[in-house]
KELOPA-169303 format. One line per 3 residues: number of its first residue (from 1); their letters; for each residue x, y negated, z negated of C-alpha. Coordinates in steps of 0.02 Angstrom, whole numbers. Layout:
NUM> A> X:Y:Z  ...
END
This chain:
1> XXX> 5134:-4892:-5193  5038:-4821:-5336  5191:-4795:-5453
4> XXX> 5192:-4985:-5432  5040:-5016:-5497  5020:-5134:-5678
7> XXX> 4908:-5062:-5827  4852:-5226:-5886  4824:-5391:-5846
10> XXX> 5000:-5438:-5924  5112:-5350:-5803  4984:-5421:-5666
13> XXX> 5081:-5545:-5549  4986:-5673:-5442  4805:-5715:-5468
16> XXX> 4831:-5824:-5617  4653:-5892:-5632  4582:-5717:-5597
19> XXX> 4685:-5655:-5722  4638:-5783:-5852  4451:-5783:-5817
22> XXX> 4465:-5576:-5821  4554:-5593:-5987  4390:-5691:-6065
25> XXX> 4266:-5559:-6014  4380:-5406:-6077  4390:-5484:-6228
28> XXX> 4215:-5541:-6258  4155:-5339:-6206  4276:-5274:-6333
31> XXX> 4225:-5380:-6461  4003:-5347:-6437  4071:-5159:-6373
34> XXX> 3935:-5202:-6229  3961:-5160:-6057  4065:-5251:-5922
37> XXX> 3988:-5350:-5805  3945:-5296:-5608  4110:-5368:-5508
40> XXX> 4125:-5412:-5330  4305:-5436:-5263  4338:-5507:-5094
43> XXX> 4515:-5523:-5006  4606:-5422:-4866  4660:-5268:-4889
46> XXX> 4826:-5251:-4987  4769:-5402:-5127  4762:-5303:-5280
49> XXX> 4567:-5281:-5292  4583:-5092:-5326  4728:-5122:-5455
52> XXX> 4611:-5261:-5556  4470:-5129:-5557  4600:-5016:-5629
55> XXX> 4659:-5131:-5754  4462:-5168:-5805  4453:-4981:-5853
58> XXX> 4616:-4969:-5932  4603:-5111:-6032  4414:-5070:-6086
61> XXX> 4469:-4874:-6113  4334:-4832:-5981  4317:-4694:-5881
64> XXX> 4362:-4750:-5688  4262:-4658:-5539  4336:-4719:-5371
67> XXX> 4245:-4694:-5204  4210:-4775:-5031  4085:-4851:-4933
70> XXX> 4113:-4719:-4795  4074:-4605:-4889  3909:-4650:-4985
73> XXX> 3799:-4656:-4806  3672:-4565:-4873  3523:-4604:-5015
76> XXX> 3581:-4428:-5095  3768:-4450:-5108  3735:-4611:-5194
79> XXX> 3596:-4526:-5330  3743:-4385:-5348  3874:-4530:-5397
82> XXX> 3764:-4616:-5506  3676:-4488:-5595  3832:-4416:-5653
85> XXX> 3906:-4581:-5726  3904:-4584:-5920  3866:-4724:-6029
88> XXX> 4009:-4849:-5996  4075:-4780:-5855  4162:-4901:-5723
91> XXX> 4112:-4857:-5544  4219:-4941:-5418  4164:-4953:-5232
94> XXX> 4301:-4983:-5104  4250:-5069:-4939  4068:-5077:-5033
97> XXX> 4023:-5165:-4864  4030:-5017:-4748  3867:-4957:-4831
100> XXX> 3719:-4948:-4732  3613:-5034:-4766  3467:-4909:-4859
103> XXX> 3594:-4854:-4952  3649:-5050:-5026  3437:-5065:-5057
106> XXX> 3469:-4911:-5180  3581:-5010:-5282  3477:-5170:-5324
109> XXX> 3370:-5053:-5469  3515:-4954:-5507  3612:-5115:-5555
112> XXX> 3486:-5212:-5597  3373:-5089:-5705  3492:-4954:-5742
115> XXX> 3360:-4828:-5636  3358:-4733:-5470  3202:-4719:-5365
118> XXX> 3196:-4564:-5296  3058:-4525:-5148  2993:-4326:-5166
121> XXX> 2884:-4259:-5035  2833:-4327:-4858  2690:-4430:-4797
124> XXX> 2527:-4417:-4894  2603:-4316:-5018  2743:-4396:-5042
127> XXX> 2769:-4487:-5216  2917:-4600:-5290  3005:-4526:-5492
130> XXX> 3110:-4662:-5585  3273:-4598:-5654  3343:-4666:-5799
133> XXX> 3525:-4692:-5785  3659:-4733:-5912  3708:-4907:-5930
136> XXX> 3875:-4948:-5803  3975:-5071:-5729  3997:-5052:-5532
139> XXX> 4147:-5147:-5461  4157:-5177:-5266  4278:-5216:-5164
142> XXX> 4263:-5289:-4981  4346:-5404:-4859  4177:-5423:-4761
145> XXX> 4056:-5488:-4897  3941:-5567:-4727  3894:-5391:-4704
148> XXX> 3819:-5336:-4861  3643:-5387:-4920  3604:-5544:-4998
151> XXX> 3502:-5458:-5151  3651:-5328:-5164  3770:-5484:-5185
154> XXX> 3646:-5594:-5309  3657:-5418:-5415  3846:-5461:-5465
157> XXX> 3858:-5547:-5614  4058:-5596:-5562  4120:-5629:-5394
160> XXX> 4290:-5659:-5384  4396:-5708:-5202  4601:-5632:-5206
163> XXX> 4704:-5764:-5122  4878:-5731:-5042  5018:-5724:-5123
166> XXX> 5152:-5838:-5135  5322:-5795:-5081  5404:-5837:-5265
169> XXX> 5259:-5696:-5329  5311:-5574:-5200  5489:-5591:-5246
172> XXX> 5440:-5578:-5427  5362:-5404:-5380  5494:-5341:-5266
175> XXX> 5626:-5366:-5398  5521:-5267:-5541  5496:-5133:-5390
178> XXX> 5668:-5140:-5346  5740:-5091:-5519  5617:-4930:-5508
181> XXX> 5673:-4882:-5332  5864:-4892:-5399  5874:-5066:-5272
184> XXX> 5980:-5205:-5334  5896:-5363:-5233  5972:-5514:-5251
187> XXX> 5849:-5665:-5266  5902:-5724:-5096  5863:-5535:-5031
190> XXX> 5702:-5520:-5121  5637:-5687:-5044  5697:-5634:-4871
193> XXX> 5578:-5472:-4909  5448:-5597:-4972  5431:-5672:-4823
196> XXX> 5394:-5574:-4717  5265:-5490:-4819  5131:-5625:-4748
199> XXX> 5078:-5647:-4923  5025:-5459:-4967  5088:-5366:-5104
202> XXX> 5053:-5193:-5028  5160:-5258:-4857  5300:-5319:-4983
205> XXX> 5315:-5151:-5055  5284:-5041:-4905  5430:-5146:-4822
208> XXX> 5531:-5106:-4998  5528:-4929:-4996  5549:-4918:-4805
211> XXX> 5704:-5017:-4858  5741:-4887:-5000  5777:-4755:-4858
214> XXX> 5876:-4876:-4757  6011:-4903:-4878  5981:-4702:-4954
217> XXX> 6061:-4668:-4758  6167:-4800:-4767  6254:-4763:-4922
220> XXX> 6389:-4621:-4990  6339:-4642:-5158  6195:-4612:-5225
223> XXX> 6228:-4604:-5430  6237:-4787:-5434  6099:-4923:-5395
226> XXX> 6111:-4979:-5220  6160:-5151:-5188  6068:-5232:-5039
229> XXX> 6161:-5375:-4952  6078:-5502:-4836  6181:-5436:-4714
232> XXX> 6106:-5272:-4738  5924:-5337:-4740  5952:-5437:-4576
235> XXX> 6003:-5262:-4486  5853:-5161:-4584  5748:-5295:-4511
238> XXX> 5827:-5300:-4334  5784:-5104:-4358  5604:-5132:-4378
241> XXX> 5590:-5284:-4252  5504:-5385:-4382  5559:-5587:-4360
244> XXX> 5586:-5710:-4517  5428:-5759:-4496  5379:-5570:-4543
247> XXX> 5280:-5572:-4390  5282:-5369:-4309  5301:-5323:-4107
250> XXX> 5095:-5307:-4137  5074:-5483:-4202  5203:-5557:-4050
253> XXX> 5091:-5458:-3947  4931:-5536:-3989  5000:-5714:-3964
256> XXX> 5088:-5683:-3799  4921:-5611:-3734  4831:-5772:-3795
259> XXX> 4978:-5857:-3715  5008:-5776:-3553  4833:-5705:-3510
262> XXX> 4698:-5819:-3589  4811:-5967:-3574  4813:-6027:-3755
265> XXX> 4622:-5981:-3769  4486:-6000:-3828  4440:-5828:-3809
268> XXX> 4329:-5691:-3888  4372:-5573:-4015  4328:-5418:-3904
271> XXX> 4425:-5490:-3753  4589:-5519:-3852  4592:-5359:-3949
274> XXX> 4550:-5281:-3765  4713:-5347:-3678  4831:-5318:-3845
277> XXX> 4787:-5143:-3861  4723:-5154:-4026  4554:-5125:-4089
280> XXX> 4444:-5277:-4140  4432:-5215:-4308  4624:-5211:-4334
283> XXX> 4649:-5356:-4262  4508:-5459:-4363  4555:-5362:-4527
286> XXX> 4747:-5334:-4509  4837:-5477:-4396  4746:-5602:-4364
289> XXX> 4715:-5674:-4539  4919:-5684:-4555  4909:-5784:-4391
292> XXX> 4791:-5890:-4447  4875:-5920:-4632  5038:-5952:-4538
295> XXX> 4968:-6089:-4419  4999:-5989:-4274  4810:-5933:-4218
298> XXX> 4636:-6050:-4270  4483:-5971:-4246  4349:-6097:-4165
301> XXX> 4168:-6067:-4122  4209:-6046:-3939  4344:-5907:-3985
304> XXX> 4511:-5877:-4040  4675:-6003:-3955  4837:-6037:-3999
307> XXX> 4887:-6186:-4108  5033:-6296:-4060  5133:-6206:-4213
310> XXX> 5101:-6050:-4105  5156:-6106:-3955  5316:-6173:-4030
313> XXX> 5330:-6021:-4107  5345:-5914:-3950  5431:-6031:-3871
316> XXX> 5567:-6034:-4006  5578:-5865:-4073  5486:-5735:-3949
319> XXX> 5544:-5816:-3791  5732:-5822:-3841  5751:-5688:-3927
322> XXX> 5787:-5744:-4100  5801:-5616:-4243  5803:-5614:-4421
325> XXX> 5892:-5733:-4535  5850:-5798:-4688  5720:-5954:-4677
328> XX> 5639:-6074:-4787  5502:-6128:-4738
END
C-alpha cells in the first residue's frame, strides 16, 4: 500500500474537513516557523491516520520518527525516543493507546514542558533529574481513545476523528491506484471494488492489488494495461467469497453465529467472538464496526444482536446463496 500513499494534503482523497482544518495549521506554522501542534487521530485501522502524520512532516519539511505503542512499554524506551528527537522533529505514535499506563504519565511533562523526569537511585537515596528536551510535535494514532489517560488526552492541542469513506472516494482512489498497477477500471468496476471495501481505503487497495494478480494470471499479455471487465470482477470476487455487500466468509460467520446460536442476541462480546472463532479483539477492531456501519449488527448495553437489516440480509444473500453482482445501494 505504501507506494499508494499522497505527499500532501492535495493528492489526499476523503477527509475534506480534516484536510481543510490541517491546511490552516500548516500554514500558520510555516508562516511563525513555530512548531506543530500535539495531534490525536482516532478512526479504525486502515483510515489514513498514518498517511496525514506523513503528510504533516512532508509538508512542514520535518523529520518523521515512526513507532508503536507495543513497543514503548517501558519508562526507558520512551526517554531513548525522546531524548534523541531534535528541535522540530515530528514523533508519531501508532496505536498510542496500547501504552501502559506509567509509560502515558511520562508524556504529560514531556508534552507539556518539553522535559523528562527521570528517577536515579532507589528508596532513600533515590532522587528525580529534569531533562530538557527539544521542542516537538507528537502525533498519535488510536482507534481506542477510552483507554488512554484523560491528562494524556487534555495534552493534545488537536484531536481529530477519520470517518469512513464514501464509496464515490474509494472509487476515486482505486482509479488513481489502478493507473499505477497498469489496471484499466472502468467507473462501474471501480465502484463494484468500492463497495466492498466497507468504507476503508487500505481494504480498497489490498482488494486492488489482490486483483492485480488475478488478471496478471488471467492474461497473455502483459505489455499492455489490463482491462478489467465486470465480468471479470464478479469471478475475482466469487474467487475470494466476498458478497456485494463486501461482507467476507468471517463477517457471514459472525452473523450466522448471532443468528443460529444466540438467536439474534443480545449477547456479549467475549461469547460471540468465542463461538465465531475469532478473537474479541478482531472482532471489536476489524468486523464488527463494518457490521454495525452497514446496519447489519447494533451494539446495545445488554450485548451485541442482529438488526432486522441483518436478518434480511442472511436470509437473502447467505441463506440462498447469492454471489456477487454489481449493487447500488
Amino acid at each position: 500500500m505504501w507506494e499508494y500513499r499522497p505527499k500532501s494534503l492535495e493528492e489526499f482523497i476523503g477527509q475534506s474537513r480534516i484536510r481543510e482544518e490541517l491546511s490552516i495549521y500548516i500554514s500558520s506554522v510555516r508562516k511563525r516557523e513555530g512548531i506543530f501542534p500535539h495531534t490525536l487521530f482516532i478512526g479504525a485501522p486502515g483510515l489514513g491516520k498514518t498517511t496525514l502524520a506523513r503528510i504533516i512532516a512532508f509538508e512542514l519539511r520535518r523529520d518523521l520518527k515512526i513507532t508503536s505503542g507495543p513497543v514503548l512499554d517501558k519508562p526507558g524506551s520512551i526517554a531513548g525516543v525522546l531524548t534523541d528527537i531534535k528541535e522540530g522533529d515530528i514523533l508519531f505514535i501508532d496505536e498510542i493507546h496500547r501504552m501502559p499506563k506509567p509509560c502515558q504519565e511520562i508524556l504529560y511533562s514531556a508534552m507539556e514542558d518539553y522535559a523528562l523526569d527521570i528517577l536515579v537511585g532507589k528508596n532513600q537515596s533515590a532522587k528525580t533529574i529534569r531533562l530538557a528536551l527539544a521542542k516537538f510535535t507528537l502525533i498519535g494514532a488510536t482507534n481506542k481513545p477510552n483507554l488512554l489517560l484523560d491528562p494524556l488526552i487534555d495534552r493534545f492541542q488537536l484531536t481529530f476523528k477519520l470517518d469512513y469513506y464514501l464509496d464515490e472516494e474509494l472509487k476515486e482512489i482505486l482509479l488513481l491506484a489502478g493507473q499505477t498497477l497498469g489496471l484499466y477500471l472502468s467507473e462501474k468496476v471501480a465502484m463494484g471494488l468500492a463497495r466492498s471495501s466497507k468504507g476503508i481505503p487500505r481494504q480498497a487497495l489490498n482488494l486492488l492489488r489482490r486483483l492485480r494478480e488475478f488478471m496478471i494470471h488471467k492474461s497473455t499479455r502483459l505489455d499492455i494495461p489490463l482491462q478489467v471487465t465486470i465480468d471479470d470482477l464478479s469471478e475475482f470476487m466469487r474467487l475470494l467469497d466476498i458478497d456485494e455487500w463486501g461482507l467476507t466468509p468471517e463477517d457471514r460467520r459472525c452473523l450466522m453465529t448471532l443468528y443460529k446460536d444466540f438467536n439474534g442476541g443480545p449477547v456479549g462480546l467475549n461469547s460471540l467472538a468465542l463461538s465465531s472463532r475469532i478473537s474479541p479483539e478482531e472482532l471489536e477492531c476489524i468486523y464488527e464496526p463494518a457490521l454495525i456501519r452497514l446496519g447489519l449488527l447494533a451494539r446495545t448495553r445488554r450485548g451485541r444482536v442482529l438488526t432486522p437489516l441483518g436478518k434480511r440480509y442472511l436470509k437473502e444473500s447467505v441463506l440462498t446463496n447469492v454471489t456477487f453482482q454489481s449493487k447500488s445501494h
